[in-house]
N, C-alpha and C positions, 0 to 999 in steps of 0.2 A: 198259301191259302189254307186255312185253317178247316176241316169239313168233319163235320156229326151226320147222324142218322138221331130221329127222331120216332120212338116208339110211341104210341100209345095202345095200354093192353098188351102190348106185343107185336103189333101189328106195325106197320110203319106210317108216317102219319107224313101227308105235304108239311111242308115250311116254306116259308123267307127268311133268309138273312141275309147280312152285308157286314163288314168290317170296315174299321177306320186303325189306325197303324198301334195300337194298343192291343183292341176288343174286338170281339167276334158276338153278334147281338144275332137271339134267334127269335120270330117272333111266329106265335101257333096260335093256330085258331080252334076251340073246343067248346061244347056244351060244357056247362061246370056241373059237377056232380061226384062222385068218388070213382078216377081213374087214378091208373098209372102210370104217368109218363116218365121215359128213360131216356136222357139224351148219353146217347154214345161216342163218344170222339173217335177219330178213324187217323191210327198213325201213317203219318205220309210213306207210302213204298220206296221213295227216292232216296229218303234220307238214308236208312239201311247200310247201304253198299258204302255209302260215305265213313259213317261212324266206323266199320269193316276198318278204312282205309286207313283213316287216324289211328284206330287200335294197332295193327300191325306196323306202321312205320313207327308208332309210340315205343312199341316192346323190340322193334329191330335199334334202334337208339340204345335202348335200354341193355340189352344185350351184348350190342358193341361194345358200348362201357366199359361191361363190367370184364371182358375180356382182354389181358394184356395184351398187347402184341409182342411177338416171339419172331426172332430174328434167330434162323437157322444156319448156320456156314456148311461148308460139301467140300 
C-alpha cells in the first residue's frame, strides 16, 4: 500500500484515497484560492531491512568470487 501525507500551508489536510493495481488516486477537498498543497509519499519501513538483505548477500556472492580457494597441505 502505497501512503502520502497531504499538506496544505503546512498543515496537514484530511483526504481519501484508494488504489487499483497501477495507481494510487488522491482526492482533497479545498476552497480554491492561492494555497500550497504538498503531497508527501512516506517510504514503507518494511522494505528497509529487505533491501539490507539483498545488498549483503549480493556483495557476500560477490566476494566469494573473487576469491580463489586455496588448498593448504600440513
Amino acid at each position: 500500500m502505497y501512503r502520502v501525507t497531504v499538506l496544505l500551508n503546512g498543515k496537514p489536510l484530511p483526504f481519501r484515497n484508494w488504489t487499483d493495481p497501477a495507481k494510487t488516486y488522491i482526492y482533497i477537498n479545498f476552497t480554491h484560492s492561492e494555497h500550497e498543497i504538498a503531497i508527501i509519499p512516506e517510504f514503507p519501513l518494511g522494505l528497509i531491512p529487505s533491501i539490507f538483505m539483498v545488498i549483503t548477500v549480493l556483495a557476500a556472492a560477490v566476494n566469494k568470487r573473487k576469491r580463489p580457494h586455496v588448498r593448504v597441505k600440513i
